[in-house]
N, C-alpha and C positions, 0 to 999 in steps of 0.2 A: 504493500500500500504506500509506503514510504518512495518507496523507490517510482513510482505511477506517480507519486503527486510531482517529484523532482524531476522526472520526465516533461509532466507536462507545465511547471513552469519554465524551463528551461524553451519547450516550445513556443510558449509565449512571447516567454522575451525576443526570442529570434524572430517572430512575427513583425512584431512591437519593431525591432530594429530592421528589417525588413520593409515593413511599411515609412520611417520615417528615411533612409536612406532613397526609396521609389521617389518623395518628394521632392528629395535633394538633387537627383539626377535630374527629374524635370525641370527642375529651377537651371540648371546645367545645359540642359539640350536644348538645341536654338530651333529645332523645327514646332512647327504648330501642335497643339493639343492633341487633334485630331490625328495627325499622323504617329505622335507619341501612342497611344490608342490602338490604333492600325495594323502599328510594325509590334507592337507589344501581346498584342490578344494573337497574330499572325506566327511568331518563334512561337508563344505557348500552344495555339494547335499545332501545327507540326512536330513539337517535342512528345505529345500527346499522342498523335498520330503513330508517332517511332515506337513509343513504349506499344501502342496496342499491335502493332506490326510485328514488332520483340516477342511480344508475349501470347501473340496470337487470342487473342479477347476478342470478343464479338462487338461491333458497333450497333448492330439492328435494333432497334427500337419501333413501338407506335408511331403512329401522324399523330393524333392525340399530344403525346409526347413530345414530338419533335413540334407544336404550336409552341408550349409552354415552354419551350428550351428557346425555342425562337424572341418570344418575349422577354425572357432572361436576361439575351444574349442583348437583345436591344436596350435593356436597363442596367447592364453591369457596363456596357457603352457607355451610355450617358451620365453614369458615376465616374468611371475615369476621365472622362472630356469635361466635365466639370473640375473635377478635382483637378485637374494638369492646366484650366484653363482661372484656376480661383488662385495656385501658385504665381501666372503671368500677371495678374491683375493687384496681386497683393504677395507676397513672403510665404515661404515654407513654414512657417513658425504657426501664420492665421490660419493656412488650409487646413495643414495637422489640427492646430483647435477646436476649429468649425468641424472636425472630423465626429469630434467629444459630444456631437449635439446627434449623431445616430440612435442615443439610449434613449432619447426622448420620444423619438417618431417610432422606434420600436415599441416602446411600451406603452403603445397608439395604434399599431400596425399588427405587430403579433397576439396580440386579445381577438381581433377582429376574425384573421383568419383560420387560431386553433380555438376557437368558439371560447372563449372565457374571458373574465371579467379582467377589470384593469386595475391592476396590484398596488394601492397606493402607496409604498412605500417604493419602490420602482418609478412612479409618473416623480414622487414628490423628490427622489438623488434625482433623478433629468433635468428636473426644472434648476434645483440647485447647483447643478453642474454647469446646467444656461446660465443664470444668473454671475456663476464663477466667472466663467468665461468672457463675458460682456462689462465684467468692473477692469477685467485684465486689459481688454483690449479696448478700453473706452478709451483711448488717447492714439488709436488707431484708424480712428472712424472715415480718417481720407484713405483709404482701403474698402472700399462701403462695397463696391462692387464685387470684389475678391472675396467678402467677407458672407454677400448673398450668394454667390457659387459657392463657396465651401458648403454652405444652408444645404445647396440642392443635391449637391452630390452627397452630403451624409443621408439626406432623404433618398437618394437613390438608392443606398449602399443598403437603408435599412429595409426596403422593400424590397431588394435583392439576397439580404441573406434570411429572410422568412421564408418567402418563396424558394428558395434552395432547400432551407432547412426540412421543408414539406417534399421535396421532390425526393431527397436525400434518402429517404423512406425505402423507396421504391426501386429506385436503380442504384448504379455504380456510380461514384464520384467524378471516376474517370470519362465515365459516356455522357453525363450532364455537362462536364465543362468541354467535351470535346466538341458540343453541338452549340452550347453558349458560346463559345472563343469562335467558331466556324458564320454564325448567323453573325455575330458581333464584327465579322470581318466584312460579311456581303453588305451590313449594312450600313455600315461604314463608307463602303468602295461606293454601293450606290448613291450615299449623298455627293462623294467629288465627283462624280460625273456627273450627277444633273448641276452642280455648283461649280464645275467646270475645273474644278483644283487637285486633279487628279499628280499634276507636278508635284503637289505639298509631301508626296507620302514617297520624294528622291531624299536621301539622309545628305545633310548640308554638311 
């Protein structure tokens, strides 16, 4: 038991440093959001791709399935393209923050769709974590833009990992992200060609 909990903070943390390292390379890479997005969810399917090739795993799924994966894949988009486009607008420091406000639309969002009520002791550390958040960075308010995309991409992020966490059920980890990173790619590609920005996604 010891040993499982030291595991999984050790997990943690590496998440934890994993996530805020992603912002710092964003803030680093000079191409658009979008393309950060693009070529990011594109190396993970294909990595994915290799392992289920490797390993010989089945991809077949439902239509059923592959809507809900398609949906996903178009919401875990627009959590990254916010977030990479909330660092441009404002600092790695705000995006990470505004990240802190997914506990709040979760414990808003996951009541709704595993049928049960909403935990007030849950809504009431969100709001306080809000509150935190917003004395911190009251002297940052010329960031206002940067500071409403973090807003949105944690809202995305939290309606992406309910909805996972129900799919998760059902199938492999592996086949859910292989058709979220896959949709997340077409739908991506589709917006630069009706917006004609199809160059954005050359690495500068």
């Amino acid at each position: 038991m010891q040993k499982d909990n030291i595991r999984h903070h050790i997990h943690l943390h590496f998440l934890v440093f994993i996530a805020g390292f992603t912002a710092i390379l964003g803030k680093l890479i000079t191409n658009s959001p979008v393309s950060i997005v693009w070529h990011r969810m594109f190396i993970a399917l294909i990595v994915i791709f290799l392992f289920v090739a490797i390993t010989r795993k089945k991809l077949k799924t439902s239509y059923q399935n592959i809507f809900k994966y398609a949906i996903l894949g178009f919401v875990i988009s627009l959590h990254w393209i916010t977030f990479f486009m909330s660092i441009d607008y404002s600092n790695v420091t705000i995006a990470l923050s505004m990240m802190s406000t997914t506990a709040f639309f979760t414990s808003f969002i996951e009541p709704f769709f595993f049928s049960r009520k909403i935990i007030a002791h849950e809504l009431l550390l969100s709001i306080l974590v809000i509150i935190a958040i917003f004395l911190i960075l009251n002297s940052e308010l010329n960031y206002s833009v940067g500071i409403i995309l973090g807003i949105f991409s944690a809202f995305f992020a939290s309606i992406f990992s309910v909805l996972n966490g129900l799919l998760i059920k059902n199938e492999k980890a592996y086949k859910i992200s292989f058709y979220e990173f896959l949709f997340g790619v077409v739908f991506i590609s589709i917006f630069l060609i009706i917006t004609g920005r199809l160059d954005d996604l050359f690495i500068e």
